[in-house]
MIMI-635819 format. One line per field, with one value per residue (C-alpha): x, y, z; residue number from 0. Coordinates in steps of 0.2 Angstrom, whole numbers, plus 2048, in hexadecimal, padded with zeros to 3 digits. Example, Ala and Ser with C-alpha at 12.3 -4.5 7.8 and 13.67 -1.06 7.14 Angstrom:
east (83E, 844)
north (7EA, 7FB)
up (827, 824)
nr (0, 1)
***
This chain:
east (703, 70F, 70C, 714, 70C, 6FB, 701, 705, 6F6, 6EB, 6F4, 6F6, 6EB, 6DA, 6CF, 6D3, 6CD, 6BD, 6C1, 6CF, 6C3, 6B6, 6C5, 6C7, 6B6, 6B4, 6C4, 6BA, 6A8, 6B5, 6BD, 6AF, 6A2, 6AA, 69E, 692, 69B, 690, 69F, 696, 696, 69C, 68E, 688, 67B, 673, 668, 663, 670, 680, 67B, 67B, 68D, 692, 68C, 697, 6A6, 6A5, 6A3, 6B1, 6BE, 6BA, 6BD, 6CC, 6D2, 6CB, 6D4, 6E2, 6E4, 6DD, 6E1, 6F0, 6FC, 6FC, 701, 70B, 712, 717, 71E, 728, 721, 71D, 71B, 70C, 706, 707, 701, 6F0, 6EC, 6EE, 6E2, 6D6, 6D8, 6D2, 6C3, 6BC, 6BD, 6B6, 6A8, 6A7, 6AB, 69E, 690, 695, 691, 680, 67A, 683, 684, 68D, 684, 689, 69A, 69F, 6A6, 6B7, 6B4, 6AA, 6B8, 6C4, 6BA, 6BB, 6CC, 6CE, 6C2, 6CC, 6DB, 6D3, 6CE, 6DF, 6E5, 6DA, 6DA, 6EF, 6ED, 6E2, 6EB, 6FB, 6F4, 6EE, 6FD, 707, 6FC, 700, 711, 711, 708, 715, 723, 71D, 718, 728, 732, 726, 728, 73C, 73B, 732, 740, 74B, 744, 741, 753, 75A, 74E, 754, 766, 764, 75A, 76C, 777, 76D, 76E, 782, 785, 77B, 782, 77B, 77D, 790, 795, 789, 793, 7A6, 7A4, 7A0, 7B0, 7B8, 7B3, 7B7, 7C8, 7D1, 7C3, 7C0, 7CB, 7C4, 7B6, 7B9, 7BE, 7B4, 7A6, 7B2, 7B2, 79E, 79D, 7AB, 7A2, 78E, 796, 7A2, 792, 785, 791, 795, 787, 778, 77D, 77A, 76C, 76D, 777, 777, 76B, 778, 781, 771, 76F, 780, 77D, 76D, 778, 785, 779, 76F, 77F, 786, 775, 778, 787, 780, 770, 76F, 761, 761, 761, 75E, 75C, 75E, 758, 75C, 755, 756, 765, 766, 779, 776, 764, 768, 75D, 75C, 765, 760, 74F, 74F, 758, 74A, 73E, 74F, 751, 73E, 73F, 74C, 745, 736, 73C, 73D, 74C, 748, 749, 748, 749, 74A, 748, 74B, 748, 74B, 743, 745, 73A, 734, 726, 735, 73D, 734, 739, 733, 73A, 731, 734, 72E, 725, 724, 713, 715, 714, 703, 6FC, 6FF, 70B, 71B, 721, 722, 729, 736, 72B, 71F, 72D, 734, 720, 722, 733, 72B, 71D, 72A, 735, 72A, 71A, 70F, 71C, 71D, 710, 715, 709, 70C, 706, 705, 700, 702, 714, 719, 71A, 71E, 721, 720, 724, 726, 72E, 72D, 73F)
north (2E5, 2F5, 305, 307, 2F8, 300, 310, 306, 2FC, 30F, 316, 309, 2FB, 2FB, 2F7, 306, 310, 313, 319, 323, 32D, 32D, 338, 343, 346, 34B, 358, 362, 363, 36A, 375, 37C, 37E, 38F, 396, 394, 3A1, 3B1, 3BC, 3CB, 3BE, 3AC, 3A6, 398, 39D, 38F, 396, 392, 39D, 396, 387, 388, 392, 384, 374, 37E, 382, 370, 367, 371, 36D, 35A, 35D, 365, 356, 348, 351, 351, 340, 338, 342, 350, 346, 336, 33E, 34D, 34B, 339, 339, 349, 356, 360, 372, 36B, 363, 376, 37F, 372, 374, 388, 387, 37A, 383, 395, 38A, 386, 395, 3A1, 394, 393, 3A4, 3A8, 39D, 3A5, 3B9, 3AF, 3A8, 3B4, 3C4, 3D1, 3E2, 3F3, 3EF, 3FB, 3F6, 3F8, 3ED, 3E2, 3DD, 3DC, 3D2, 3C5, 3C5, 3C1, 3B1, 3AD, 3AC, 3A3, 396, 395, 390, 384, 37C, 37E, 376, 367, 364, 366, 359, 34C, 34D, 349, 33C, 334, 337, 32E, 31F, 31E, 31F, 311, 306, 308, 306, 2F6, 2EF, 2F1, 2E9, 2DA, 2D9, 2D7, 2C8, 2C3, 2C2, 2BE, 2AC, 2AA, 2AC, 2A0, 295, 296, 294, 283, 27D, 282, 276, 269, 259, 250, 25B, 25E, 24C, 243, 252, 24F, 23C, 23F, 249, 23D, 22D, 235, 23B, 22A, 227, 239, 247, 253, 24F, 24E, 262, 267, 261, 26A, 27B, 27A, 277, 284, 291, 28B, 290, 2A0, 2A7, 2A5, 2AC, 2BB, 2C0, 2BA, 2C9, 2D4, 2DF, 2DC, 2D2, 2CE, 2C3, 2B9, 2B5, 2AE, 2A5, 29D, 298, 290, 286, 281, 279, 26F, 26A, 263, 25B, 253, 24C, 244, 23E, 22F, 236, 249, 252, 268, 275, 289, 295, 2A7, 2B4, 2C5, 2D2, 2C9, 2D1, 2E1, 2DE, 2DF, 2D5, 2D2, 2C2, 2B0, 2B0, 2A2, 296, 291, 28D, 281, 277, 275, 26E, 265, 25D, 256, 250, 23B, 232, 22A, 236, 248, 257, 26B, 278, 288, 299, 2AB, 2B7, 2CB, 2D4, 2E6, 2E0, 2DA, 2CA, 2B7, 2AA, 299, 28B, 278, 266, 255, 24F, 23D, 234, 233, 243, 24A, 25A, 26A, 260, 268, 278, 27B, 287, 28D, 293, 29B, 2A6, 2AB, 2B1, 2BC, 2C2, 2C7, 2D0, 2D9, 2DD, 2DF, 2E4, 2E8, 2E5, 2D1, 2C2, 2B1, 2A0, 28E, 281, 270, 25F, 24E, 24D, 25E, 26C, 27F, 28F, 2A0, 2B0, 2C0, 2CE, 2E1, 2E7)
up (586, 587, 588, 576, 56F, 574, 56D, 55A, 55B, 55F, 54F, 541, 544, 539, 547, 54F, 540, 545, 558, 54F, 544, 553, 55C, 54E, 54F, 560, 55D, 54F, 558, 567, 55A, 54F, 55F, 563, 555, 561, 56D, 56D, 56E, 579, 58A, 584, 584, 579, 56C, 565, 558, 548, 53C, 548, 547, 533, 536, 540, 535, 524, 531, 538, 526, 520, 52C, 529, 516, 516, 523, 517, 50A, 513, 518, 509, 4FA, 4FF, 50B, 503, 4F1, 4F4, 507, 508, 4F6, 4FB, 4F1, 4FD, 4F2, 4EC, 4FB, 501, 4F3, 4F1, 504, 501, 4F3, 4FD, 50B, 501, 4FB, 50A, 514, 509, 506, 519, 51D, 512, 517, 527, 521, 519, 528, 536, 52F, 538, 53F, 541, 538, 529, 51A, 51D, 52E, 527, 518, 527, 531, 521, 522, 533, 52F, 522, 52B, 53A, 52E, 525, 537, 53B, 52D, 52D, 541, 53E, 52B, 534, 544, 538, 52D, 53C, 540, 530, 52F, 53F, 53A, 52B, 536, 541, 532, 52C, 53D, 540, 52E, 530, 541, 53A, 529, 538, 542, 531, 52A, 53A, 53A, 525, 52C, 53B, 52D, 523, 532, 535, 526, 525, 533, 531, 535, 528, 51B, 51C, 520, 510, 505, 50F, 50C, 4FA, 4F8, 502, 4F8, 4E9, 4ED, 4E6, 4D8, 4D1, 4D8, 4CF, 4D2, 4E4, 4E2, 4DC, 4EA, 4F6, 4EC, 4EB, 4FE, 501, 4F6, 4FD, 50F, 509, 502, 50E, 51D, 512, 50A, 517, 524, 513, 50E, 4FB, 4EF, 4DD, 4D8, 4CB, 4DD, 4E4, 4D2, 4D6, 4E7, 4E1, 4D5, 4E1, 4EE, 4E0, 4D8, 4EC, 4E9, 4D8, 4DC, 4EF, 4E8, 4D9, 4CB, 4D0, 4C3, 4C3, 4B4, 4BB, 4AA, 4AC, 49E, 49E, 4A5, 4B7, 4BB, 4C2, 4CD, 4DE, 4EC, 4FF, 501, 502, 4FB, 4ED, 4F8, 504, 4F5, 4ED, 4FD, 4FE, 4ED, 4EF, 500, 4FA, 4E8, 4E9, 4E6, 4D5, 4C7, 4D1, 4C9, 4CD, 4C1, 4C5, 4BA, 4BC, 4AF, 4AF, 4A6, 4A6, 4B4, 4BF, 4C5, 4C2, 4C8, 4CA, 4D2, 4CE, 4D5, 4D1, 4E1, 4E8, 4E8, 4FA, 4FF, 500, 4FA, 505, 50F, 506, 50C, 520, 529, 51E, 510, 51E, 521, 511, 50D, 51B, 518, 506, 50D, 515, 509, 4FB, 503, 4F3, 4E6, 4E5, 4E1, 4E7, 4E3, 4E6, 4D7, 4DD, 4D4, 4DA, 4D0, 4D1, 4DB, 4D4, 4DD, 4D3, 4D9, 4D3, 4D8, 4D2, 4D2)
nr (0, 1, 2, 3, 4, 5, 6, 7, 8, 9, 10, 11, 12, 13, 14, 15, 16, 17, 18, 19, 20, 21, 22, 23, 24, 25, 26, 27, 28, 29, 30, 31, 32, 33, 34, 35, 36, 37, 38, 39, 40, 41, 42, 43, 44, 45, 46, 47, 48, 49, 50, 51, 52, 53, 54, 55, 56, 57, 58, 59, 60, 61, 62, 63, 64, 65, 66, 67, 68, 69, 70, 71, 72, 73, 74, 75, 76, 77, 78, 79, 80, 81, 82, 83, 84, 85, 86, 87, 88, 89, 90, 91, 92, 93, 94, 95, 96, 97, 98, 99, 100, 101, 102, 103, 104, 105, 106, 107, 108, 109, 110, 111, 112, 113, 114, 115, 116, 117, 118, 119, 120, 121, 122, 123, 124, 125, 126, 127, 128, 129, 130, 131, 132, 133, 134, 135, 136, 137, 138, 139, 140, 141, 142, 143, 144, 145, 146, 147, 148, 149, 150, 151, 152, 153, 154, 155, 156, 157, 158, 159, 160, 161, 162, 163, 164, 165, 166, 167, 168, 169, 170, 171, 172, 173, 174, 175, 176, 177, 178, 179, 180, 181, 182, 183, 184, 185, 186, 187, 188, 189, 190, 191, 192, 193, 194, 195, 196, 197, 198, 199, 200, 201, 202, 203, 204, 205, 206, 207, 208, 209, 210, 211, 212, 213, 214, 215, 216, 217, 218, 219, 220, 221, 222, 223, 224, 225, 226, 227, 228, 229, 230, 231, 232, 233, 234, 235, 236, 237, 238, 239, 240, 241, 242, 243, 244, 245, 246, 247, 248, 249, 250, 251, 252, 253, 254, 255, 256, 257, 258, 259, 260, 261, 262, 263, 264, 265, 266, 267, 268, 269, 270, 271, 272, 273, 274, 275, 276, 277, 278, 279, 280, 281, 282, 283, 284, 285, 286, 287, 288, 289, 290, 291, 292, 293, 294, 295, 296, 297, 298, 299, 300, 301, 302, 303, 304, 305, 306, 307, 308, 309, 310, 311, 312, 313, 314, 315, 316, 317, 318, 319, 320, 321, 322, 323, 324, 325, 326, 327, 328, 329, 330, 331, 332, 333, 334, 335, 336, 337, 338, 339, 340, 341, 342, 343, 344, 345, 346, 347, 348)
***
């Protein structure tokens, strides 16, 4: 392990927490024990009223950390709305040092001071406090700020290794042997018996190959192109295989929702991979509502194949370029019978 992967783990991995908080902890007691310098010698002064001082100086830094990292940052900082984010730490901040600054005067009361030092001696505490609380708000605010950044840097690595793997999926699949020669000799046999027919093979192969070099390097397309890809390869397979047979339904305004590339066309070749040869059928949907895209895709299933044996390693890597791309915004679930097999996913776009 690298020094940068131990630094990554240390921040954002949640079995760090604890040791993290532990850290934190140590800082404050190291912070807040200056109350108990007696400011005559330095000495420590350990009695009774600074330890009270100390427990309401201690317990207050804490809150207006926890505050911080749980209630300010993460709904006004990291949303951008940074003129409240500072306006509700000013008014936290006012909170707690005059409730510690105060506890302070209860418990520690100054001596020999008039009243115009003593009101000036307030102040000072009140500022003292305002920066400290502004130094560790500021240190965990960073802390977090940084744990977004590497989140974000991690999870943008990881679309990367991901797309690249979907694209080197596609490329595969583009040069198969098998593929192309079953769907050229098709064309081929049906030059003198159907030349129309024969076209329009070569058109669907042309446009299945144009589309996926294009578009597979891109980070979003329409999804009515990914609807059309999705109907050119089932229809290559419609005309190679003998009782094939596909439906793809589309409702709702589909022409102007953008989408990273490639992400139906996994779950049509897995359908299409484990249908039998006697009476198969796909049926694909796409439904946009005002809770996002849904879209289904469902294949009859050989008595064969067992359960949980469909699927492989291309569906594990589309789930994991989902969770990528849409970390908390998508639903994805497999239904599978001893006829059929049904993915449904859902995507809030």
């Amino acid at each position: 392990m690298t020094r940068e992967e131990a630094l990554h783990l240390l921040v954002i991995n949640p079995k760090w927490a604890v040791l993290r908080h532990v850290l934190m902890q140590l800082l404050i007691l190291l912070i807040t024990s200056v109350v108990f310098l007696n400011r005559p010698d330095s000495s420590f002064a350990p009695d009774s009223s600074h330890i009270k001082g100390w427990l309401c100086y201690y317990f207050s830094v804490n809150i207006s950390i926890y505050i911080n990292i749980y209630l300010l940052t993460p709904q006004f900082m990291l949303k951008g709305k940074l003129s409240k984010y500072i306006s509700w730490f000013f008014i936290c901040s006012t909170i707690l040092a005059l409730i510690v600054n105060g506890s302070h005067f209860y418990f520690c009361p100054p001596e020999g001071f008039t009243r115009g030092e003593t009101i000036a001696f307030f102040i000072i505490l009140m500022i003292s406090s305002y920066i400290i609380y502004g130094m560790m708000v500021t240190f965990t605010s960073s802390f977090l700020l940084l744990q977004v950044w590497i989140r974000e840097k991690t999870r943008q690595e990881e679309l990367e290794i991901s797309t690249l793997k979907a694209q080197l999926k596609i490329l595969r699949n583009q040069v198969n042997p098998h593929f192309l020669f079953n769907t050229i000799n098709n064309a081929n046999m049906m030059i003198k018996k159907d030349q129309e027919e024969a076209s329009l093979i070569l058109n669907k192969l042309k446009n299945l190959l144009t589309y996926q070099l294009s578009n597979a390097k891109k980070k979003i397309v329409r999804l009515d192109d990914e609807i059309k890809l999705l109907d050119d390869y089932l229809l290559l397979e419609k005309i190679r295989r003998d009782n094939f047979s596909y439906v793809i339904n589309k409702e709702g305004k589909t022409d102007d929702l953008l989408l990273p590339p490639l992400l139906f066309i996994i779950f049509v070749e897995n359908a299409v991979k484990y249908n039998p040869n006697d009476g198969s059928k796909v049926i694909v949907s796409f439904r946009r509502d005002e809770a996002g895209l849904f879209f289904q895709c469902q294949n009859t299933k050989s008595e064969t194949i067992g359960k949980n044996s469909v699927g492989g390693i291309g569906l594990v890597n589309i789930k994991k370029r989902l969770e990528i791309l849409f970390p908390t915004s998508h639903s994805l679930n497999v239904e599978e019978t001893d006829n059929t097999y049904t993915v449904n996913l859902r995507i809030e776009v």
